[in-house]
N, C-alpha and C positions, 0 to 999 in steps of 0.2 A: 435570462437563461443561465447566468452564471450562477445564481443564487439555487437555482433547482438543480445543477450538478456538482456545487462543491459543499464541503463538509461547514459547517454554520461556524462553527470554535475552531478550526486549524484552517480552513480556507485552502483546503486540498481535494481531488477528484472524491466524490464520493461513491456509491456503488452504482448509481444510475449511470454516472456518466462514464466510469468503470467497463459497465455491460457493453456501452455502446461503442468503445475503442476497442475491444476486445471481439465484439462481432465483426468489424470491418478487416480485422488482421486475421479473421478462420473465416473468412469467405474470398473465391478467385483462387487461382493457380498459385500466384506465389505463398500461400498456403499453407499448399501442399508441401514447397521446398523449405520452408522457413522451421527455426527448430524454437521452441519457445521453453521459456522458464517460467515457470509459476510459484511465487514467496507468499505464505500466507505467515503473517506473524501475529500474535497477539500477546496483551503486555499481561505479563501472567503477576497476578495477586494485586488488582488494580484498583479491587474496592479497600484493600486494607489502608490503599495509599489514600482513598477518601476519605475511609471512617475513623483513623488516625489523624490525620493533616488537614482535610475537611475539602469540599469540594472545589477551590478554585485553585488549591495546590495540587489535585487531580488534572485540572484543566489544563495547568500549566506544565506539568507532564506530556500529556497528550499533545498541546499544542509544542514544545521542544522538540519532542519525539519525530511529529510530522514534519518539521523543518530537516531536520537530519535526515528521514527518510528520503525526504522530497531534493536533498544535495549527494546523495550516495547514489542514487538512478543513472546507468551508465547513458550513452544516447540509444535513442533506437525502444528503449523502455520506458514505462509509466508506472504509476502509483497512485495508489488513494485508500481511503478511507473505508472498512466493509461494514462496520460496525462501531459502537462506542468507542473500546479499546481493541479493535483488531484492524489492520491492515494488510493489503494484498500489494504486492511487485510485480510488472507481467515484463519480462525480457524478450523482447523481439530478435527473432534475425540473428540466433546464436551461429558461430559457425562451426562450433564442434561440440559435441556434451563434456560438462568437464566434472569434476567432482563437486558434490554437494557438503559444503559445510557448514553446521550445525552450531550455532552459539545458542549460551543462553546465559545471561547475569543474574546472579543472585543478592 
């Protein structure tokens, strides 16, 4: 089971298993009450990093990447994998909205 929900090279939730965490927390009453965050990030100019450095310096990207992700998730939230280079954060159980801030490294 683990192998068909986590990501093969970062060994993080992937989008199957994703779907299925994210049904159980928009289904029942608390639901309703619950205020959620949703981070879609994706590692922008990802093939340059292959087609310069070559694909296992790509990997090794990705794979760092998802470590840090996987240690910045407050409790209460998940993470994984949506695609190659894109990743999704779903924050549960916000108690107030708060501002939205926007990085991006170059």
């Amino acid at each position: 089971m683990f192998l068909a929900e986590h990501d093969s090279l970062t060994g993080i939730p992937n989008r199957k298993h994703l779907k299925v965490r994210r049904e159980t927390h928009w289904r029942g009453p608390a639901a309703i009450k619950a205020m959620l965050r949703l981070c879609l990030i994706d590692v922008d100019r990802f093939k340059d990093i292959n087609d310069s450095f070559g694909h296992g310096a790509g990997d090794e990207v990705l794979r760092t990447f998802a470590m840090r992700l996987k240690s910045s998730i407050r409790e209460g939230g998940y993470g994984g994998a949506a695609g190659r280079d894109e990743f999704v954060v779903l924050q549960v159980g916000m108690a107030q909205p708060s501002g939205l801030h926007i990085w991006r490294t170059v």
